[in-house]
FIMIBA-819144 format. One line per field, with one value per residue (C-alpha): residue in three letters; x, y, z; residue number from 0. Coordinates in nm, 2 decimals, padded with zeros to 4 digits, m for minus. Layout:
N
torfi c(ALA; ...)
X c(X; ...)
Y c(Y; ...)
Z c(Z; ...)
romi c(NUM; ...)
//
This chain:
410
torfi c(UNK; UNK; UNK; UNK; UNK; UNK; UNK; UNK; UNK; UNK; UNK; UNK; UNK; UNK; UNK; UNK; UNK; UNK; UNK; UNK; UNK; UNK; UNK; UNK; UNK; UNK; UNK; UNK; UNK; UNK; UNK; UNK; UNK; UNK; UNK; UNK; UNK; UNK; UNK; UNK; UNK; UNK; UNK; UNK; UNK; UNK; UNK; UNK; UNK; UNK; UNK; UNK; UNK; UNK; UNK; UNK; UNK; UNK; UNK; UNK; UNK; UNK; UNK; UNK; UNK; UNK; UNK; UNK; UNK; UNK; UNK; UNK; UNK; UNK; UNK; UNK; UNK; UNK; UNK; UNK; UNK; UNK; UNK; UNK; UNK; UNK; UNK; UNK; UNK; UNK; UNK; UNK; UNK; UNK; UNK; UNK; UNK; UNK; UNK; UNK; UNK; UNK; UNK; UNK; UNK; UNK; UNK; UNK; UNK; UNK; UNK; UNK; UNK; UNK; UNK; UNK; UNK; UNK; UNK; UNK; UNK; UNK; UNK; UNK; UNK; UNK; UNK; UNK; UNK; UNK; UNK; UNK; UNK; UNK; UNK; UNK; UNK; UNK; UNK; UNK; UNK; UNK; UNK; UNK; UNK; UNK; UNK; UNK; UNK; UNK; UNK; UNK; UNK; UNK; UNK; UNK; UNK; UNK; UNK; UNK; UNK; UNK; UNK; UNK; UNK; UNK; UNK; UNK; UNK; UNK; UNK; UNK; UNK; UNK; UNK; UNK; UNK; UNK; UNK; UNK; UNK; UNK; UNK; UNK; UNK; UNK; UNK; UNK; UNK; UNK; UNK; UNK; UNK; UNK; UNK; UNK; UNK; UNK; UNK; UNK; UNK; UNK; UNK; UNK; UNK; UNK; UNK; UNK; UNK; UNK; UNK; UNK; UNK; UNK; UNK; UNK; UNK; UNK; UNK; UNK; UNK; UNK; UNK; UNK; UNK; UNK; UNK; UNK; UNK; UNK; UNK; UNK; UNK; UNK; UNK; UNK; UNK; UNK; UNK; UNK; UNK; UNK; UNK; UNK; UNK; UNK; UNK; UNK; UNK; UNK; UNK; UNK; UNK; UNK; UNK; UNK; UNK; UNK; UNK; UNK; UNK; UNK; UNK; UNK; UNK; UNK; UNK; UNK; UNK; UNK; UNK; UNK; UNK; UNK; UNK; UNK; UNK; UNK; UNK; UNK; UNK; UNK; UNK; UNK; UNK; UNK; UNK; UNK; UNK; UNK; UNK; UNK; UNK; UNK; UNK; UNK; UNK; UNK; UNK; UNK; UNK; UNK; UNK; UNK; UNK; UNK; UNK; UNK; UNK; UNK; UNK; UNK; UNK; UNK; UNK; UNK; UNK; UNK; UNK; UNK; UNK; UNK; UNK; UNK; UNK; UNK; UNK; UNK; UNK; UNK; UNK; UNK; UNK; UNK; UNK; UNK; UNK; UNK; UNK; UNK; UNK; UNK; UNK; UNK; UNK; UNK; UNK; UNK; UNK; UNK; UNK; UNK; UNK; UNK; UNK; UNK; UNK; UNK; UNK; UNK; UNK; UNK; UNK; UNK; UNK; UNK; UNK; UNK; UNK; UNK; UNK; UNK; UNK; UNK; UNK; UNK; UNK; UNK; UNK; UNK; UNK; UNK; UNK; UNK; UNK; UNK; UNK; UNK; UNK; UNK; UNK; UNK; UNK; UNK; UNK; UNK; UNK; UNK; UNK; UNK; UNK; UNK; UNK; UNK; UNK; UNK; UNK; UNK; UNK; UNK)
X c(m02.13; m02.16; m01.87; m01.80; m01.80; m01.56; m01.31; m01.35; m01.26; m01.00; m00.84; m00.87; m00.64; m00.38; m00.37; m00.40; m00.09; 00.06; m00.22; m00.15; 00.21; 00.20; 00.02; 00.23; 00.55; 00.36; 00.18; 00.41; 00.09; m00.05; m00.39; m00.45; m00.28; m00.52; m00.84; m00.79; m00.76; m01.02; m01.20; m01.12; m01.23; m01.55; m01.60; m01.47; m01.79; m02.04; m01.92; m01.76; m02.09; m02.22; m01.89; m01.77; m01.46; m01.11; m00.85; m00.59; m00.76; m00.49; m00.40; m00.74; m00.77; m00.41; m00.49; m00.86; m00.71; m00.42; m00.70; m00.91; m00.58; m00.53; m00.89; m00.86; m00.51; m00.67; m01.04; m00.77; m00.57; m00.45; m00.05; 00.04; 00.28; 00.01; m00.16; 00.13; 00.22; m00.12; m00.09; 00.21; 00.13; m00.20; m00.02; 00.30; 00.28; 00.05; 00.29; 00.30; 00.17; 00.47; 00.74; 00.61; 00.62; 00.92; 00.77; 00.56; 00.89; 00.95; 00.61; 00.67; 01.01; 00.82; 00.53; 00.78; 01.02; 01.12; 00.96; 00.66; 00.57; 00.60; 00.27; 00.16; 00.46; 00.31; m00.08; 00.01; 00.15; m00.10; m00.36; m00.13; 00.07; m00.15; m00.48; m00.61; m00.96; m00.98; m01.17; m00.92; m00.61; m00.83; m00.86; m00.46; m00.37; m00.66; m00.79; m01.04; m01.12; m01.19; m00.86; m00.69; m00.86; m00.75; m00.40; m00.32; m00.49; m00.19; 00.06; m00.01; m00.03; 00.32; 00.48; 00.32; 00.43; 00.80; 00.86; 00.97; 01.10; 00.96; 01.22; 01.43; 01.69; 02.03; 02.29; 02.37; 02.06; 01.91; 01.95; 01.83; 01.50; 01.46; 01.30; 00.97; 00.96; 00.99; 00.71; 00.50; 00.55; 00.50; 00.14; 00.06; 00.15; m00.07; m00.35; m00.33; m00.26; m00.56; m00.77; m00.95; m01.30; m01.64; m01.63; m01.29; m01.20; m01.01; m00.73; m00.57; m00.31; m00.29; m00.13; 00.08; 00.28; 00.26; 00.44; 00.73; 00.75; 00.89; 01.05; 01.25; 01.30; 01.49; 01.65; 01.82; 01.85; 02.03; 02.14; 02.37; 02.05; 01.99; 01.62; 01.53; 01.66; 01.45; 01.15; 01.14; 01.18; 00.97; 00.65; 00.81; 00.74; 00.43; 00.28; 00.41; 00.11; m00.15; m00.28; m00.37; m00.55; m00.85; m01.10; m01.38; m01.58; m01.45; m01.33; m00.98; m00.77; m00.56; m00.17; m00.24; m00.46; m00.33; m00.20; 00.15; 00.18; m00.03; 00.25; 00.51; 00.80; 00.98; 00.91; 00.98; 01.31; 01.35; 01.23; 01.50; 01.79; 01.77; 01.73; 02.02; 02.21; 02.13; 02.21; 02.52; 02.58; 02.45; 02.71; 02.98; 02.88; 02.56; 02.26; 01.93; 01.65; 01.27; 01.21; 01.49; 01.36; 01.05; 01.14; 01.33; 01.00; 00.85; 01.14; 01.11; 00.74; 00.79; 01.06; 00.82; 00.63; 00.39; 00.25; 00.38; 00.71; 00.71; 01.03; 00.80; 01.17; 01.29; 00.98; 00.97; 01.31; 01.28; 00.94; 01.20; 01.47; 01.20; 01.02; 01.37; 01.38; 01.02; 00.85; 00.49; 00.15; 00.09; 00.44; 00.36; 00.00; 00.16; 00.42; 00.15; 00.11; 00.42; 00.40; 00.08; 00.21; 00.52; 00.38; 00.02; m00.30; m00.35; 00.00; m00.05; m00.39; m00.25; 00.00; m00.27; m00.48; m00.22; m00.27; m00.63; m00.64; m00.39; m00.56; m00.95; m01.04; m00.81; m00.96; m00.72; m00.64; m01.03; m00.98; m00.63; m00.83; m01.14; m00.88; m00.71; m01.04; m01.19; m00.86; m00.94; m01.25; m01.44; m01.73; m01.90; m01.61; m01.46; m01.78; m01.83; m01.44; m01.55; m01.82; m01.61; m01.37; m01.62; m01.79; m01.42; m01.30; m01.36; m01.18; m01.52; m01.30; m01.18; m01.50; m01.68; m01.39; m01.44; m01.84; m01.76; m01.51; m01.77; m02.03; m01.84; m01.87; m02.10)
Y c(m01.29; m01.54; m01.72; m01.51; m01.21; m01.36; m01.41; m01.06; m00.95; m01.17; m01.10; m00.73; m00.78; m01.03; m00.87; m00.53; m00.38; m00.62; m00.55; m00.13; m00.22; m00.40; m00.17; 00.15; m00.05; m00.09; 00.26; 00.46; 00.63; 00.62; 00.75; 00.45; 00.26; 00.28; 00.38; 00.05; m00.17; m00.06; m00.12; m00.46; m00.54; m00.38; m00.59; m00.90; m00.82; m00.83; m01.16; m01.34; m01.47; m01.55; m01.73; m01.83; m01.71; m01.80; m02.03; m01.77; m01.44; m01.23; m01.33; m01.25; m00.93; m00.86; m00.93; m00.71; m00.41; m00.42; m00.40; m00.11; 00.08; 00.02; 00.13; 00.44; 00.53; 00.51; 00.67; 00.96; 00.94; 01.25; 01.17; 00.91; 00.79; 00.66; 00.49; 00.30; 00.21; 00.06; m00.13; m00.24; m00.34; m00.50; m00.74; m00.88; m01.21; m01.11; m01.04; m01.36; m01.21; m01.41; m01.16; m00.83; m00.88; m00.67; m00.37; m00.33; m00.23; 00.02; 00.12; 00.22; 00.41; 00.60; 00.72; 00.82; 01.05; 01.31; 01.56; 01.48; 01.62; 01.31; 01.30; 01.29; 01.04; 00.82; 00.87; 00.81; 00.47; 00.36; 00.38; 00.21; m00.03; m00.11; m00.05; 00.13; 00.29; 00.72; 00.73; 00.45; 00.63; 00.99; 00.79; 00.71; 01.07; 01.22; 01.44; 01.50; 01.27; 01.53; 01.71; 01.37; 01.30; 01.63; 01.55; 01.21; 01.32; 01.64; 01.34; 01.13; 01.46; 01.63; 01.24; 01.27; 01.58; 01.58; 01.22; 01.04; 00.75; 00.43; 00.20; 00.14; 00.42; 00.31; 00.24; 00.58; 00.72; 00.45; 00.63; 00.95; 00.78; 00.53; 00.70; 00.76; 00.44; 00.33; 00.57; 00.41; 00.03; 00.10; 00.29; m00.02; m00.23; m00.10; m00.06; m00.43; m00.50; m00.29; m00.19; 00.15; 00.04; m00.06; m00.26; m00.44; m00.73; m00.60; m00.74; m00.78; m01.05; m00.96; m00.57; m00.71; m01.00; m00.75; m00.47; m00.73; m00.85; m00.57; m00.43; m00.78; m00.68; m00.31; m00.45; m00.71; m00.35; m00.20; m00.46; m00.22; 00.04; 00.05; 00.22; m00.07; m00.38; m00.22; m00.11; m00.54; m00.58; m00.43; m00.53; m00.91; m00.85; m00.71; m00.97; m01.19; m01.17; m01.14; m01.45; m01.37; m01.05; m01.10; m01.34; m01.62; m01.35; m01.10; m00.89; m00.74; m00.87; m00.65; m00.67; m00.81; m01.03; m01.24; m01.59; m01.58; m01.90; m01.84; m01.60; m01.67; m01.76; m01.79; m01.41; m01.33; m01.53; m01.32; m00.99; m00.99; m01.15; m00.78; m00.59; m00.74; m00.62; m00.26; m00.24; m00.41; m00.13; 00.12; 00.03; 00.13; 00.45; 00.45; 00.62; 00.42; 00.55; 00.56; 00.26; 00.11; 00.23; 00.12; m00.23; m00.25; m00.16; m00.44; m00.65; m00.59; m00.70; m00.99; m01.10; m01.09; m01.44; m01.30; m00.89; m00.86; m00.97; m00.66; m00.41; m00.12; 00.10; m00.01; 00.09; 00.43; 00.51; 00.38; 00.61; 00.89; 00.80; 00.82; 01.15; 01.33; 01.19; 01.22; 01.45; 01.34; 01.34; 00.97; 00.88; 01.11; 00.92; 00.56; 00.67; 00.77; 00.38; 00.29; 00.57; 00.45; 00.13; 00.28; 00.60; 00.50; 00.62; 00.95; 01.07; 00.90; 01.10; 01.45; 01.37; 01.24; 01.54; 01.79; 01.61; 01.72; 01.99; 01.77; 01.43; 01.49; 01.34; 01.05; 00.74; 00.57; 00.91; 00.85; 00.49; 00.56; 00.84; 00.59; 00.32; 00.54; 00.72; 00.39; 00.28; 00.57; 00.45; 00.75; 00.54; 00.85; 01.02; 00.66; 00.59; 00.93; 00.87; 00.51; 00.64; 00.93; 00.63; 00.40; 00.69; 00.76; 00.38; 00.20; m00.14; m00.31; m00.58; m00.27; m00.11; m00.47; m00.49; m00.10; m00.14; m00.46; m00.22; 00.07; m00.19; m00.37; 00.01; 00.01)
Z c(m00.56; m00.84; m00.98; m01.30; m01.07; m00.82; m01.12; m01.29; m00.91; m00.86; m01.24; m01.17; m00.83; m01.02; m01.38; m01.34; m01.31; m01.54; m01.81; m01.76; m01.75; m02.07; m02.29; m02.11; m02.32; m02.60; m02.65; m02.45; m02.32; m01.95; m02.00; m02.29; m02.10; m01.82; m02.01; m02.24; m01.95; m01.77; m02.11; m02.14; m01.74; m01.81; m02.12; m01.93; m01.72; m02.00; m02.21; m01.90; m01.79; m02.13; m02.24; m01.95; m01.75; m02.02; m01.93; m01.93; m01.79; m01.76; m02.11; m02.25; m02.08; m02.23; m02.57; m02.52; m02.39; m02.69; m02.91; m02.70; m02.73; m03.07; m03.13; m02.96; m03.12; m03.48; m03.39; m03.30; m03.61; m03.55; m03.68; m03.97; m03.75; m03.46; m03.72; m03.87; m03.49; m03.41; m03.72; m03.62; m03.31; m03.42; m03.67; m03.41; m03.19; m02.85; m02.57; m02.34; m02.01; m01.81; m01.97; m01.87; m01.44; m01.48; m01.66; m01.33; m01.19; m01.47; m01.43; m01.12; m01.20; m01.47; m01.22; m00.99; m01.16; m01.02; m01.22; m01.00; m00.66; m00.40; m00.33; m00.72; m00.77; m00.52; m00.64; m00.97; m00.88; m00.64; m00.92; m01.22; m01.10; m00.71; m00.89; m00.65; m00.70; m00.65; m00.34; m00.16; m00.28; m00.18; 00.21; 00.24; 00.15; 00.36; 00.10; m00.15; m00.46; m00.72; m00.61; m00.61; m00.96; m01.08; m00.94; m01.14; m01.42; m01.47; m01.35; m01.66; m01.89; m01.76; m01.79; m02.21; m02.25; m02.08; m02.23; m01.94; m02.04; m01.94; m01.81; m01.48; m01.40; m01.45; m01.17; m01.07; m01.08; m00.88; m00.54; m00.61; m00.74; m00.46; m00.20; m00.39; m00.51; m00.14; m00.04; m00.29; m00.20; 00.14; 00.10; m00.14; 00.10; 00.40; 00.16; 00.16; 00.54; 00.63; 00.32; 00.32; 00.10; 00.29; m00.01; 00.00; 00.16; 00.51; 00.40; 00.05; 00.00; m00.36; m00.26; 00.01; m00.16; m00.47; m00.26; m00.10; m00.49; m00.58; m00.27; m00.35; m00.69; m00.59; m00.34; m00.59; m00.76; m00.46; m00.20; m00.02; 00.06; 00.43; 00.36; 00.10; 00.34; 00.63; 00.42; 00.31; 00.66; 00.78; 00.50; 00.64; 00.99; 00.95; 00.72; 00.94; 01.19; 00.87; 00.92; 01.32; 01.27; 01.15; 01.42; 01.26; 01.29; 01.03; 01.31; 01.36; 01.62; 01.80; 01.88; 02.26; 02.14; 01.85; 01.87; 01.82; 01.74; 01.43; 01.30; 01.00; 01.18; 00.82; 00.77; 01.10; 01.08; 00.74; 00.88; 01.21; 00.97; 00.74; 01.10; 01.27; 00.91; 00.96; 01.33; 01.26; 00.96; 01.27; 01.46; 01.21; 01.22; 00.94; 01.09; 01.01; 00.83; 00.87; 00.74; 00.90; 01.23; 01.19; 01.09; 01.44; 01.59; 01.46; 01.58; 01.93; 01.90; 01.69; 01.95; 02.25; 02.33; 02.49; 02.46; 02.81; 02.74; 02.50; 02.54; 02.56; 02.67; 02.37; 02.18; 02.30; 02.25; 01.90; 01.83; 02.01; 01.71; 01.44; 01.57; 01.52; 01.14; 01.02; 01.35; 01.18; 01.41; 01.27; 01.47; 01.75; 01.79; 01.78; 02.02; 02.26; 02.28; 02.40; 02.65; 02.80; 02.82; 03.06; 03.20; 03.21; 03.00; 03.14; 03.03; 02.72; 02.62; 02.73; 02.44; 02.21; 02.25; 02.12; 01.82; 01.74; 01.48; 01.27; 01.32; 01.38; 01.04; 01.11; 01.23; 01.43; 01.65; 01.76; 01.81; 02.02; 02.21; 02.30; 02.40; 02.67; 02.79; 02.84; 03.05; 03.25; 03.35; 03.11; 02.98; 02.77; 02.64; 02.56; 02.37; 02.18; 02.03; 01.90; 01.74; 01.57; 01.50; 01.33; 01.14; 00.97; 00.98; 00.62; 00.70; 00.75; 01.03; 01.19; 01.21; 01.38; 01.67; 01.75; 01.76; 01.99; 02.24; 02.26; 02.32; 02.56; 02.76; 03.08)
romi c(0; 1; 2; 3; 4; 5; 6; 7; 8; 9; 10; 11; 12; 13; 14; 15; 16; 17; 18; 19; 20; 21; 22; 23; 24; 25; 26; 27; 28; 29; 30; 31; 32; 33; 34; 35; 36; 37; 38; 39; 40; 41; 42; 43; 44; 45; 46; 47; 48; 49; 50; 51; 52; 53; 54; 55; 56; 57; 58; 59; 60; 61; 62; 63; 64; 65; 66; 67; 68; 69; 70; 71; 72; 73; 74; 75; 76; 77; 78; 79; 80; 81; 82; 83; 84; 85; 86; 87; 88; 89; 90; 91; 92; 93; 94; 95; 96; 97; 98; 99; 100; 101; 102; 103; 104; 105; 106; 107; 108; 109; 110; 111; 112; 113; 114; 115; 116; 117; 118; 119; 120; 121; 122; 123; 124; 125; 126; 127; 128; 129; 130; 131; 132; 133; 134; 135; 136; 137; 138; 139; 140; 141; 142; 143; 144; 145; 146; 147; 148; 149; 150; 151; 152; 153; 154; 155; 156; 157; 158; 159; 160; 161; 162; 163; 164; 165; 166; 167; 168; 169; 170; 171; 172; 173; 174; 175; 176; 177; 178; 179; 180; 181; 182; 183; 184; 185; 186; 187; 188; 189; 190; 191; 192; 193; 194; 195; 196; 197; 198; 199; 200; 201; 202; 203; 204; 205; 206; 207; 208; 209; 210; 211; 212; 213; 214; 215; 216; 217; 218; 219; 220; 221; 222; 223; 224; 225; 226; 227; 228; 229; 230; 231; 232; 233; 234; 235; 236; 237; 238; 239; 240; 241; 242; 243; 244; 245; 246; 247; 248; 249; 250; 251; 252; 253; 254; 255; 256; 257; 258; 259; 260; 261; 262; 263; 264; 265; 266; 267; 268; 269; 270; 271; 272; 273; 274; 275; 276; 277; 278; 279; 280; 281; 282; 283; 284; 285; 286; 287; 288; 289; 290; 291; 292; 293; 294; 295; 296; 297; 298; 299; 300; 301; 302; 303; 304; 305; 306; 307; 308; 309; 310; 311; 312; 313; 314; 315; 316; 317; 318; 319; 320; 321; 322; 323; 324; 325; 326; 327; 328; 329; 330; 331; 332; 333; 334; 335; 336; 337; 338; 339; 340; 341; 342; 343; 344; 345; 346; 347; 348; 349; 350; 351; 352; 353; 354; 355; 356; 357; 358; 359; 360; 361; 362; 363; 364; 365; 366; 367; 368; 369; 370; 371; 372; 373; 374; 375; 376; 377; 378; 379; 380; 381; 382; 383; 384; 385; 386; 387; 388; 389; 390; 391; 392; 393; 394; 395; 396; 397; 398; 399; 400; 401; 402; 403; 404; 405; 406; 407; 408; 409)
//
């Protein structure tokens, strides 16, 4: 990859959401919004090499995309009014790209109001503000990309046509909004702990500190919500061990076999300081959440020295706490873990098996399965689950340590 191209990547990554969130303020419009921004990368790829990548990309691609929009808004002409508003816009000062990193929070509000179905809410997002691509958001929600297509594309239409406002809900309406929000963050922030895309780097700093960014930002919002503290938690813990999970070699390294000492003991310090809040608010009587519960997961693992020094008791009873709030087959399958781990992998796969017709297009069931099987001592069934698990795996780190475990089989 030549220079130029490196920066048009690495713009797209920084600028994105704060180029979409920009010209959402401006034009009050989400499909200009993102149709002029993806306008001005794509121009960005034809006159970057010739003139040479600008000082201030983010600024440049700003002041491109104002003018895509404004160019769109007048080829349309279809209202006086739009005209005189591109006109205006055309002729004020260029936005200074430092002032908008909070519209990226009201972008975020506005993609998830409630007049959206959850999973719309939280597809929308992913592609304006995390600037996610179709087929990656298609992979976290485990279904099609010309129904996901289909799905933003009504999104953005039923936000025009109900005008949703675009701004940050005010104190009161704040918790009944949250949770989406939440939902959102988080599924930006895995897509950046383990990207989805062949094409991607496995890991994406850029989504992850994004994600804690604003997870920061609503929790500034809201410092008394138990889900928020435990949902920054737990994105701190996890990050935590970012740096240890991917080898020299590109390839990912597991749980047991990171170097602790390699881990963020400033997050992790972090991360255990907003769980020891919540079970101290547990105590008094205020039953945690998922996120909450989760983040205590995390803290039993980030408090371990060593992986055998891991709770696994606590760990299981945890997993037994979150099954009764969110009774998912992703929580029953990372359960199964800590039960191998107390009752042995033979237990462990008779509960991972009931989980088939719910999980067979999910890679990490396979990989789970082939983990357990080849415990067990079953060398071909072992190897027929990696290779179901690196035929469905996209993270391209992932993929190289399962090919290394099935080839490690006799």
């Amino acid at each position: 990859m030549s220079d130029v191209e490196e920066a048009v990547t690495r713009a797209h990554q920084g600028e994105w959401a704060r180029v979409v969130a920009a010209l959402t303020r401006r034009f009050g419009d989400l499909d200009i919004a993102e149709e002029a921004a993806a306008e001005a990368f794509a121009t960005a790829v034809e006159r970057w090499p010739a003139d040479g990548t600008p000082p201030n990309p983010g600024a440049w691609l700003t002041t491109t995309a104002n003018r895509k929009a404004i160019d769109r808004i007048r080829r349309e002409n279809k209202r006086d009014d739009k005209h005189k508003e591109a006109q205006m816009t055309y002729d004020g000062p260029p936005e200074p790209v430092g002032a908008i990193d909070d519209d990226r929070l009201r972008l975020i509000f506005t993609c998830c109001h409630p007049a959206l179905a959850m999973q719309t809410r939280v597809a929308l997002t992913l592609r304006m503000v995390g600037g996610l691509t179709v087929p990656e958001i298609a992979r976290a929600f485990l279904v099609a990309e010309t129904a996901l297509e289909r799905r933003i594309t009504r999104a953005k239409a039923k936000i025009k046509a109900a005008r949703i406002p675009y701004r940050v809900p005010s104190a009161e309406d704040l918790p009944a909004r949250v949770s989406g929000v939440l939902a959102v963050l988080y599924l930006v922030f895995n897509e950046g702990y383990l990207a989805t895309g062949p094409d991607t780097d496995p890991l994406r700093h850029d989504l992850t500190a994004e994600a804690i960014r604003l997870t920061r930002l609503i929790r500034a919002l809201m410092p008394g919500d138990g889900e928020v503290a435990g949902l920054l938690a737990l994105m701190l813990l996890t990050d935590a061990r970012r740096t240890a999970r991917i080898s020299a070699g590109g390839e990912l390294v597991p749980l047991d076999e990171q170097d602790r000492g390699a881990w963020d003991t400033g997050l992790i310090a972090e991360g255990h300081g907003l769980v020891r809040e919540r079970l101290a608010a547990a105590a008094a009587g205020v039953a945690p959440g998922r996120y909450q519960i989760l983040a205590a997961i995390n803290a039993v693992h980030t408090s371990a020295r060593d992986i055998r020094d891991t709770d696994w008791s606590q760990v299981l009873a945890l997993y037994d706490q979150l099954a009764r709030l969110d009774p998912s087959p992703i929580i029953a399958l990372n359960r199964s873990i800590a039960v191998a781990e107390l009752d042995g992998p033979r237990v462990a796969l008779a509960a991972v098996d009931r989980l088939e017709d719910e999980l067979a297009g999910y890679h990490a069931y396979h990989a789970t399965r082939a983990d357990l099987l080849r415990r067990q001592g079953h060398s071909r069934q072992s190897r027929a689950a990696y290779d179901r698990a690196i035929e469905l795996a996209g993270n391209t780190a992932e993929t190289a340590y399962l090919t290394r475990r099935r080839d490690q089989l006799r």
